[in-house]
C-alpha positions as CSV (number, residue, x, y, z in Angstrom):
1,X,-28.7,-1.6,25.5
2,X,-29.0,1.4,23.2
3,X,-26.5,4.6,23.5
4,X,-26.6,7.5,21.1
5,X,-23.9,7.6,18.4
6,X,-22.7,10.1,16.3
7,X,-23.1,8.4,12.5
8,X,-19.3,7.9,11.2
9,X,-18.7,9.7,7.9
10,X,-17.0,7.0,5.5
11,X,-15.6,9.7,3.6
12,X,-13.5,11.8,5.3
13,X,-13.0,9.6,8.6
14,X,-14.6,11.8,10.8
15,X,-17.9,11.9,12.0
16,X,-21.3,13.9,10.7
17,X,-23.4,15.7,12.9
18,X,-26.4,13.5,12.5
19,X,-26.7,11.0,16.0
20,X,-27.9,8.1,16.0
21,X,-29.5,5.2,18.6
22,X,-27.8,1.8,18.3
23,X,-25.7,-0.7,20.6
24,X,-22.4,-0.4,20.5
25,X,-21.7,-3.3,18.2
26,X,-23.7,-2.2,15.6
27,X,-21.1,1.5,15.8
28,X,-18.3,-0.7,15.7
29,X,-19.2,-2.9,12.8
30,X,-20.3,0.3,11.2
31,X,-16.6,2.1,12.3
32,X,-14.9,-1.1,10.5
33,X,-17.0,-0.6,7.4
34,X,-15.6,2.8,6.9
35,X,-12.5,2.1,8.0
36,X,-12.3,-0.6,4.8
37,X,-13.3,2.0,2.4
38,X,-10.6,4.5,3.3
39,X,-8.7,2.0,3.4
40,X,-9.4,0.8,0.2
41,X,-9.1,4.1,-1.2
42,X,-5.9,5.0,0.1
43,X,-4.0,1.6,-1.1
44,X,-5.8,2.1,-4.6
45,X,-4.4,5.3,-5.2
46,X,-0.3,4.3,-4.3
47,X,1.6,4.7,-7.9
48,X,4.0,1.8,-7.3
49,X,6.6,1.1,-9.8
50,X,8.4,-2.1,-9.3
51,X,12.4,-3.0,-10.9
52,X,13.0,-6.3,-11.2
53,X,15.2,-9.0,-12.8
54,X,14.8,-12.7,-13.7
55,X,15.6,-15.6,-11.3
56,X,15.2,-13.0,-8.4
57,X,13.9,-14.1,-5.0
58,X,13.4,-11.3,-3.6
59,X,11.9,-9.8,-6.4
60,X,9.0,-12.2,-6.4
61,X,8.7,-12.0,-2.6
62,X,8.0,-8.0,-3.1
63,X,5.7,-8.7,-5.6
64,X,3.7,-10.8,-3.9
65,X,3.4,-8.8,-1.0
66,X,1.8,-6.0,-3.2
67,X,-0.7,-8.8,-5.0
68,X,-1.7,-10.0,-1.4
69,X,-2.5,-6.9,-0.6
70,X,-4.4,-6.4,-4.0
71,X,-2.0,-3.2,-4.5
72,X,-1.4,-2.3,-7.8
73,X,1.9,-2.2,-9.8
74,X,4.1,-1.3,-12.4
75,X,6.9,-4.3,-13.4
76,X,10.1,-3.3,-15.4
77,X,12.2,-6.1,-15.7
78,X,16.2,-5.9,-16.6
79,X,17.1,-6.3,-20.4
80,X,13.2,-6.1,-21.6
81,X,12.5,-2.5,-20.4
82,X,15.6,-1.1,-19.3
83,X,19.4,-2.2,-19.5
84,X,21.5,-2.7,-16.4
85,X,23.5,0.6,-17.3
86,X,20.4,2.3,-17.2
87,X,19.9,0.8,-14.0
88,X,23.0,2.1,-12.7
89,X,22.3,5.5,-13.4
90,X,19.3,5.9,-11.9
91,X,20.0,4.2,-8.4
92,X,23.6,4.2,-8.7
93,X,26.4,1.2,-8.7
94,X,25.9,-1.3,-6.4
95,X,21.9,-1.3,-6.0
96,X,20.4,-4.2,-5.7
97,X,17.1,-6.0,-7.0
98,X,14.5,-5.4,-6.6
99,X,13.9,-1.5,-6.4
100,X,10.7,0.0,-4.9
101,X,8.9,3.3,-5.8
102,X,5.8,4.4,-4.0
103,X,4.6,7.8,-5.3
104,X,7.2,8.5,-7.1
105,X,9.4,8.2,-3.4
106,X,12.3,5.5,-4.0
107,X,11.9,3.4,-0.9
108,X,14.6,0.6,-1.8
109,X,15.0,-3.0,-1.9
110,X,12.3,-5.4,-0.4
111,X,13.1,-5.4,3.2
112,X,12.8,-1.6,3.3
113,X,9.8,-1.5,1.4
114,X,8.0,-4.1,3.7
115,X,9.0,-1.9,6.7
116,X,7.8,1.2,4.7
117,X,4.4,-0.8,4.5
118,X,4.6,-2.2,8.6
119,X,4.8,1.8,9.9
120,X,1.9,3.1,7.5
121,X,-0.1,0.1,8.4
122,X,-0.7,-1.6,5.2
123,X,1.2,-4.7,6.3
């Protein structure tokens, strides 16, 4: 069974004003394609910046949540590329490893940033 379509536009996420004659799987499968590539896009363009320390669970958890994801990231680890004072001043006394910054937003510690990643989907 055929059905005219309207041809998805990978690009933007809408849809072109060319049509198009197909069954409905082949739309979907062609929906899904483009849905990959913005989502691709969108996940290769985060700027995340990652704080970290040695012998840190956590720290490794977060980390490997962004490799699984194949997001890209920035590591500064305590007492190679900052010092712990300069740790305080910039997330103040009592902050805990690690510390997440997506686009140049602080999101937190690991479980905030893995529900930061649940609501926008990536996770």
């Amino acid at each position: 069974m055929s059905e005219w379509f309207k041809e998805p536009d990978c690009k933007s996420g809408g849809s072109v004003q060319r049509w198009f004659k197909s069954s409905p799987a082949h739309y979907l499968f062609f929906r899904f394609q483009c849905a990959r590539i913005l989502w691709n896009k969108t996940v290769a363009f985060m700027d995340v910046v990652i704080y970290t320390k040695d012998n840190c669970s956590y720290c490794e958890k977060i980390k490997s949540v962004f490799k699984l994801k194949d997001i890209n990231f920035v590591e500064y680890k305590l007492e190679k590329d900052f010092t712990r004072e300069q740790f305080i001043n910039e997330f103040g006394e009592g902050s805990t490893f690690p510390r997440v910054s997506i686009d140049g937003n602080l999101i937190g510690g690991a479980s905030e940033t893995v529900n930061y990643l649940r609501e926008r989907g990536i996770l």
